[in-house]
mmCIF file of the C-alpha atoms, coordinates in Angstrom:
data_MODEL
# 
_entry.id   MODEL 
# 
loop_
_atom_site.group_PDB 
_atom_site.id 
_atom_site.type_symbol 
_atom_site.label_atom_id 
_atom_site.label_alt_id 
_atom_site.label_comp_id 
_atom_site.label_asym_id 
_atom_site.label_entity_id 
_atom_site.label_seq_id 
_atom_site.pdbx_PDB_ins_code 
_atom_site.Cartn_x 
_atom_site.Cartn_y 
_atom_site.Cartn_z 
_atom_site.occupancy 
_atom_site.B_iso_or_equiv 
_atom_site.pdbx_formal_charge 
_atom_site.auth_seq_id 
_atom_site.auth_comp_id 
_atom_site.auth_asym_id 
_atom_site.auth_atom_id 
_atom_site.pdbx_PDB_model_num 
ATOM 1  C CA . UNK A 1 1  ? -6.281  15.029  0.816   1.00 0.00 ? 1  UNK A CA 1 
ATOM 2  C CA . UNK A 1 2  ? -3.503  15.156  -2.242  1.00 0.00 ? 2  UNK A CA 1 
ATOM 3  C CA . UNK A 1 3  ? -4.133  12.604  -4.862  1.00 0.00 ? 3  UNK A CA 1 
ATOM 4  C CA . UNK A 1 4  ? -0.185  12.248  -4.880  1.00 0.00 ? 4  UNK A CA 1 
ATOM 5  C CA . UNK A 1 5  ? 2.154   10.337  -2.194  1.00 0.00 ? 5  UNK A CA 1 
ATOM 6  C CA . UNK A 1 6  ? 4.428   7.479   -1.339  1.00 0.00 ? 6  UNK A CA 1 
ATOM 7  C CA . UNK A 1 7  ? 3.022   3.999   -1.263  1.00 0.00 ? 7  UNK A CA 1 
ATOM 8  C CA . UNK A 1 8  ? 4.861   3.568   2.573   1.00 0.00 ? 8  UNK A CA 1 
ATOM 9  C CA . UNK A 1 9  ? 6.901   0.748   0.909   1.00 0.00 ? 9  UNK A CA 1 
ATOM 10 C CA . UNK A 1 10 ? 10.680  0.218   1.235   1.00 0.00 ? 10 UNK A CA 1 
ATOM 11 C CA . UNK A 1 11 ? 11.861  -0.873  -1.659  1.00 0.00 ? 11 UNK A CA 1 
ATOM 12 C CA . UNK A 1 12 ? 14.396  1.791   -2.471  1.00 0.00 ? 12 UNK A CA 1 
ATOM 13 C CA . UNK A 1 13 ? 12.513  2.813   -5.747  1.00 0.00 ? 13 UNK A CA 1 
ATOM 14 C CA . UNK A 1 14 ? 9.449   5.129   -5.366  1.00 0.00 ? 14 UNK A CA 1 
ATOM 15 C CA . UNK A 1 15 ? 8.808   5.545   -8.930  1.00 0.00 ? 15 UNK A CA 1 
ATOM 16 C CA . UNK A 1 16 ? 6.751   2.521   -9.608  1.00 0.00 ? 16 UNK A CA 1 
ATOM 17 C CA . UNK A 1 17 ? 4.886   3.895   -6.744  1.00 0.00 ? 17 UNK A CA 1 
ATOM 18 C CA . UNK A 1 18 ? 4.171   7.608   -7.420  1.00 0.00 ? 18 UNK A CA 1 
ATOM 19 C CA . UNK A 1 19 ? 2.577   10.253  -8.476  1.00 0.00 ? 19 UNK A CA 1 
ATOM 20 C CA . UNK A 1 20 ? -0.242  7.901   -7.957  1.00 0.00 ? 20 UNK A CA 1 
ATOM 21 C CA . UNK A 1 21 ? -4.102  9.135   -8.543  1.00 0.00 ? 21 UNK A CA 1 
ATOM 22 C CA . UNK A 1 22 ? -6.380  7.970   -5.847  1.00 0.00 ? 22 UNK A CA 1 
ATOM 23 C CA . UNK A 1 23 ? -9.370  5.870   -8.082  1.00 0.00 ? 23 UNK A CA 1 
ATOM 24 C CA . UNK A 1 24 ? -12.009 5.139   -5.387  1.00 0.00 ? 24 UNK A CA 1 
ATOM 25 C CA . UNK A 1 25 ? -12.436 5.191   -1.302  1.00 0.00 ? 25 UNK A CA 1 
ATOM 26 C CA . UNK A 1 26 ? -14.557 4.183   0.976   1.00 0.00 ? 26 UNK A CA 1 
ATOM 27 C CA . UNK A 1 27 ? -15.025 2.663   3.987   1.00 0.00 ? 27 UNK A CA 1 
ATOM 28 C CA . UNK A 1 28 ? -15.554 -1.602  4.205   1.00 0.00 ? 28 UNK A CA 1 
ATOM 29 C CA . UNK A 1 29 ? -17.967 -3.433  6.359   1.00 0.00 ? 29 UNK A CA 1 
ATOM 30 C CA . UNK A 1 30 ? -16.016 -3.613  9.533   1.00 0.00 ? 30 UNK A CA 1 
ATOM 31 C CA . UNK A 1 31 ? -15.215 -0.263  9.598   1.00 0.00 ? 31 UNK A CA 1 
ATOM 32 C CA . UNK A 1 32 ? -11.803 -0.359  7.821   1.00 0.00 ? 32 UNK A CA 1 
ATOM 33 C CA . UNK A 1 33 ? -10.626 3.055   5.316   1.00 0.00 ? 33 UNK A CA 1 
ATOM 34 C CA . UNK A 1 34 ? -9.576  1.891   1.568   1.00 0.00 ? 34 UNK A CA 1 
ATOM 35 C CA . UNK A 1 35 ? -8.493  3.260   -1.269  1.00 0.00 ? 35 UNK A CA 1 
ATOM 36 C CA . UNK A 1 36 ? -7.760  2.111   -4.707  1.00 0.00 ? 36 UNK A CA 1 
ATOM 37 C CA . UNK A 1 37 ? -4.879  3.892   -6.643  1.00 0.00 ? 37 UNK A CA 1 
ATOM 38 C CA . UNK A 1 38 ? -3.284  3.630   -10.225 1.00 0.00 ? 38 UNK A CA 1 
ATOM 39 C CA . UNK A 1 39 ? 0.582   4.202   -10.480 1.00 0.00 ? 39 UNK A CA 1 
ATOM 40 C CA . UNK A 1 40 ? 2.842   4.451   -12.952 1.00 0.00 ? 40 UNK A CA 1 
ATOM 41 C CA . UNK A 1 41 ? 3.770   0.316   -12.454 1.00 0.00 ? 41 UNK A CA 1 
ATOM 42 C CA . UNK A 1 42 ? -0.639  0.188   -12.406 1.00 0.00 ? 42 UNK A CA 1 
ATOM 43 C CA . UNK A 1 43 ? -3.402  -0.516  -9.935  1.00 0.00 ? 43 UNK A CA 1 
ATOM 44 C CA . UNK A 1 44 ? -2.988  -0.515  -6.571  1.00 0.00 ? 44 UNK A CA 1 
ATOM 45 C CA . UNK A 1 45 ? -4.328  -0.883  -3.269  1.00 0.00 ? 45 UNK A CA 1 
ATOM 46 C CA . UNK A 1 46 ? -4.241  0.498   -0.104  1.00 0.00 ? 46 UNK A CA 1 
ATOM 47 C CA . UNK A 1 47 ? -6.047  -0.537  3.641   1.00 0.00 ? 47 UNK A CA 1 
ATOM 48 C CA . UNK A 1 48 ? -6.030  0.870   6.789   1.00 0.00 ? 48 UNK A CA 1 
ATOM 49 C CA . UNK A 1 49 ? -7.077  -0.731  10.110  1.00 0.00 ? 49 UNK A CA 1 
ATOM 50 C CA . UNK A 1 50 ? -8.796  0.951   13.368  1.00 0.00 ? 50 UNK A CA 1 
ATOM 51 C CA . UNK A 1 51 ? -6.043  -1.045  15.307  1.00 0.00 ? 51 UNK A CA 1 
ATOM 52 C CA . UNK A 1 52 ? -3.430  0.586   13.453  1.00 0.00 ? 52 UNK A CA 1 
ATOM 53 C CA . UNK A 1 53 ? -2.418  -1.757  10.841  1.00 0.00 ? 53 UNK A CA 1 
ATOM 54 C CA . UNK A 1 54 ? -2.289  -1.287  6.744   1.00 0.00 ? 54 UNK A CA 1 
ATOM 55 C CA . UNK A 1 55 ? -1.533  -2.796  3.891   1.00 0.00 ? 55 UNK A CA 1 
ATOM 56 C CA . UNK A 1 56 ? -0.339  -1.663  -0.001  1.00 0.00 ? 56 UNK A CA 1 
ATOM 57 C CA . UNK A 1 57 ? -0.757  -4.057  -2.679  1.00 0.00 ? 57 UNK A CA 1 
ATOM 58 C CA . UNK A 1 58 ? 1.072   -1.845  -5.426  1.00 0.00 ? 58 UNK A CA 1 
ATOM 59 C CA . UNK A 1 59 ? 1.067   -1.651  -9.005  1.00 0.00 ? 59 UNK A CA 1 
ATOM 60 C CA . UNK A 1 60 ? 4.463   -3.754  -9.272  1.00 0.00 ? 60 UNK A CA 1 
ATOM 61 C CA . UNK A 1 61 ? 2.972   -7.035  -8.043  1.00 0.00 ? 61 UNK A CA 1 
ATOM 62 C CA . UNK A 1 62 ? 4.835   -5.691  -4.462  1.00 0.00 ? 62 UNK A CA 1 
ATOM 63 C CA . UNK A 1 63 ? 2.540   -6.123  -1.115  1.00 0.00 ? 63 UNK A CA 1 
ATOM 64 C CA . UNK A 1 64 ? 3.373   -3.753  2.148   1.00 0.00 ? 64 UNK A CA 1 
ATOM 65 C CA . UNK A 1 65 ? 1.922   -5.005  5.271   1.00 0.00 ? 65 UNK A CA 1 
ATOM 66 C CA . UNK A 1 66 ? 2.367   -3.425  8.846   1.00 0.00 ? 66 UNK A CA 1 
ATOM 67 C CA . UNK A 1 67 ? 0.695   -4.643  11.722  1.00 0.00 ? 67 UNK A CA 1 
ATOM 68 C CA . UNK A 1 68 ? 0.606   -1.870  13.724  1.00 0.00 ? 68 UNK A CA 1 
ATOM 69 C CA . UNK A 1 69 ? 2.895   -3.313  16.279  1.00 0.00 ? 69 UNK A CA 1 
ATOM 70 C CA . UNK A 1 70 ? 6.120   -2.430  15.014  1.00 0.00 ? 70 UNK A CA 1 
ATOM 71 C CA . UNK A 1 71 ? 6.688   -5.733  13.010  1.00 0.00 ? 71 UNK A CA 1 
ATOM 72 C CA . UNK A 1 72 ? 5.848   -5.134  9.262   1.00 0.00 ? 72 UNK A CA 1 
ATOM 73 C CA . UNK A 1 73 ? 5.913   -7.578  5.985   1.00 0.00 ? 73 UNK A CA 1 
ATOM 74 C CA . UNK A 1 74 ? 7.032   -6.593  2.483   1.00 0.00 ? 74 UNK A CA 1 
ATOM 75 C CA . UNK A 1 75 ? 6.871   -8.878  -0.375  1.00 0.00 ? 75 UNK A CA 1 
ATOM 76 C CA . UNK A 1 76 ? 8.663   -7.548  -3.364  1.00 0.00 ? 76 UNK A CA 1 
ATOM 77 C CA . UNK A 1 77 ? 7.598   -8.188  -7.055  1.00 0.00 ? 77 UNK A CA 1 
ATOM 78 C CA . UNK A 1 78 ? 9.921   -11.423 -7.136  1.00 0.00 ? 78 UNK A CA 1 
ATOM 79 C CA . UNK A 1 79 ? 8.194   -12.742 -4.490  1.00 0.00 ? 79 UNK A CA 1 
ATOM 80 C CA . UNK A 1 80 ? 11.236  -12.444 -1.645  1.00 0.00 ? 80 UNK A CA 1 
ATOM 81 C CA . UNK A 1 81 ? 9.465   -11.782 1.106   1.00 0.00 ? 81 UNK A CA 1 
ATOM 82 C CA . UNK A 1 82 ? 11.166  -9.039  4.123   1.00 0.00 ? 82 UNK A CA 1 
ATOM 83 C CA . UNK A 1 83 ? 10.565  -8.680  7.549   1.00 0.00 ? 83 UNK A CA 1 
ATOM 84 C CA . UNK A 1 84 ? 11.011  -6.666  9.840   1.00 0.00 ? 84 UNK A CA 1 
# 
């Protein structure tokens, strides 16, 4: 697995995002993958579900959430909040 990627977030500027070095992983207690990151903008977050969802919190104060459904949530550092 690269220690280096995109965050999956949309808002038009990656580089608050990456490179990004992955800081920790694991697996919580119902099963879910997780991975803490530090980026340029500073820690981050990252989730993913068994039903398909995820979730960023990035180093920007940004969140990313997708529900695995097609509908997705993205709250940017000012706190507007996107859906889709």
């Amino acid at each position: 697995m690269s220690s280096k990627g995109n965050s999956g977030s949309n808002s038009g500027s990656s580089n608050s995002y990456t490179p990004y070095t992955i800081t920790g992983s694991g697996t919580n207690s119902q099963g879910n993958s997780y991975d803490t990151r530090s980026q340029p903008a500073g820690d981050a977050y990252h989730y993913s579900n068994s039903n398909g969802s995820y979730y960023y919190s990035n180093g920007n104060n940004s969140t990313y959430y997708n529900n695995g459904q097609g509908s997705s949530t993205y709250t940017a550092p000012n706190g507007n909040v996107y859906k889709k």
